[in-house]
N, C-alpha and C positions, 0 to 999 in steps of 0.2 A: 456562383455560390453566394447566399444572402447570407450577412452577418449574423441573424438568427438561426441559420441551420449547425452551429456548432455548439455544442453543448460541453462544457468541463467538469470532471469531476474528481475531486480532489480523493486521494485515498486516505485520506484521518487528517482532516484540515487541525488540529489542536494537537496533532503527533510531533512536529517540529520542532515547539519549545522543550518537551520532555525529552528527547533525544539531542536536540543539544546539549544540556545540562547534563547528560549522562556522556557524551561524547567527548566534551571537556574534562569530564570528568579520566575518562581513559585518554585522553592524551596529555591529560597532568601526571596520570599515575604511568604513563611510558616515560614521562621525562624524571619522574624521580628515581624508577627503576632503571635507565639506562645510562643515569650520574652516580648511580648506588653500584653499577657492575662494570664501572670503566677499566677496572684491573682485572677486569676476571678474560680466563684466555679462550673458555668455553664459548661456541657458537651458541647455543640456545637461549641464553639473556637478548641477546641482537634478534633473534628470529620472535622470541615472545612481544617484545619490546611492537616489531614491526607489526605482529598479527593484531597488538590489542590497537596499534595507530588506523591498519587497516579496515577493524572490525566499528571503530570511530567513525569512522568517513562511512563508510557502507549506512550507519545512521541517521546519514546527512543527508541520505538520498529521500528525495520526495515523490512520491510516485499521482500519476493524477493521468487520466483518461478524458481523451478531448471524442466525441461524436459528432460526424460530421454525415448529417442525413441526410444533405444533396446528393451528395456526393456514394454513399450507402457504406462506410465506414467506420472502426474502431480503433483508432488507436491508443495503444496504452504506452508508458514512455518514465522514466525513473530519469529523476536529472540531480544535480549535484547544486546543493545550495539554491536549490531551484533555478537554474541556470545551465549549465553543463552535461549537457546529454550524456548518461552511461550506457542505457539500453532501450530500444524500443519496440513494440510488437503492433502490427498492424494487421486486421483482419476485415473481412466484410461483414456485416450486419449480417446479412442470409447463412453466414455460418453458423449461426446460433438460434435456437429454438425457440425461447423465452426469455423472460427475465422471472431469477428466483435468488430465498434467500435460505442462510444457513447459518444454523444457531451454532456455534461452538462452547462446550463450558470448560472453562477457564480453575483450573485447582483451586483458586485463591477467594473461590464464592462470587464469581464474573463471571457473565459471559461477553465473548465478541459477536459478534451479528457481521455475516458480509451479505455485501448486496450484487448481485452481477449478473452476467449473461450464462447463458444453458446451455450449454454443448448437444447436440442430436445424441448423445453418450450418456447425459444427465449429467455432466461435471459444469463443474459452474466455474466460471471465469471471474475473481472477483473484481468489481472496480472502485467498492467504497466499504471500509469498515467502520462500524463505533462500538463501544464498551458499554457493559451497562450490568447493573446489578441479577443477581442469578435468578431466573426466572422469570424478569419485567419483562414487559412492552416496549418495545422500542419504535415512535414513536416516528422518529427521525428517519427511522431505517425503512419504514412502509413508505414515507414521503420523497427518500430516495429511490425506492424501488419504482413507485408512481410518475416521478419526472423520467426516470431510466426507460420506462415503457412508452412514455410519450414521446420522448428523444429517438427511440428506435423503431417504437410501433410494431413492436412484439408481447406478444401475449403476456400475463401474467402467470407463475407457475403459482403453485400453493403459499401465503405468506407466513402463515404458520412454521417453524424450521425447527 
């Protein structure tokens, strides 16, 4: 395997600071809520307490997609602090058709764009999202889609989503 046959791809490289700061955020407001219910006899303060520390960490996770086209693989992999493996999925390149992309609109006058692999199903596999105002171009996401296809050397489905 040459160094240049692996290709990385971050799933929202600028998503970590934002969930940080929302992650400290619930494990500041678990610590105030579980020093606010230390009398209390009910189990459900304790189990709240744990799900929002839980639901914390779970935001911490960084997900990112390594392609390795020696070799004719995908793996995709969620790790903790960017470090710590939680979960990982690995698949062969030949299982998937194309590369295509899908526009989601978002309530709040956004959409998200994902960029990723095509299943023989048409379900797309995502391996990179970005945000972007409702309706725009997105810019980035064709130029990920562009490198995705030359990493893999699978066809392009429709860019348009």
């Amino acid at each position: 395997m040459t160094p240049h046959s692996t290709n990385i791809f971050d799933w929202h490289p600028h998503r970590i600071k934002r969930c940080a700061f929302i992650s400290f955020a619930l494990a500041l407001g678990g610590v105030v809520w579980w020093t606010a219910t230390l009398r209390e006899t009910h189990w459900y303060p304790r189990v709240l307490t744990m799900l929002s520390a839980m639901f914390g960490l779970f935001l911490l996770v960084e997900q990112a997609a390594r392609i390795d086209s020696a070799a004719g693989t995908v793996t995709r992999e969620g790790r903790l602090f960017g470090r710590y493996l939680v979960w990982r999925r690995r698949n062969r390149i030949s299982d998937f058709t194309g590369i295509g992309l899908k526009r989601h609109h978002d309530p709040d006058n956004g959409d998200t764009i994902f960029v990723g692999l095509r299943r023989p199903s048409g379900r797309l596999v995502a391996i990179q999202c970005f945000f972007v105002s409702r309706n725009h171009a997105c810019h980035e996401a064709e130029r990920a889609a562009l490198l995705l296809a030359a990493a893999t050397r699978l066809p392009m489905h429709q860019l348009a989503a």
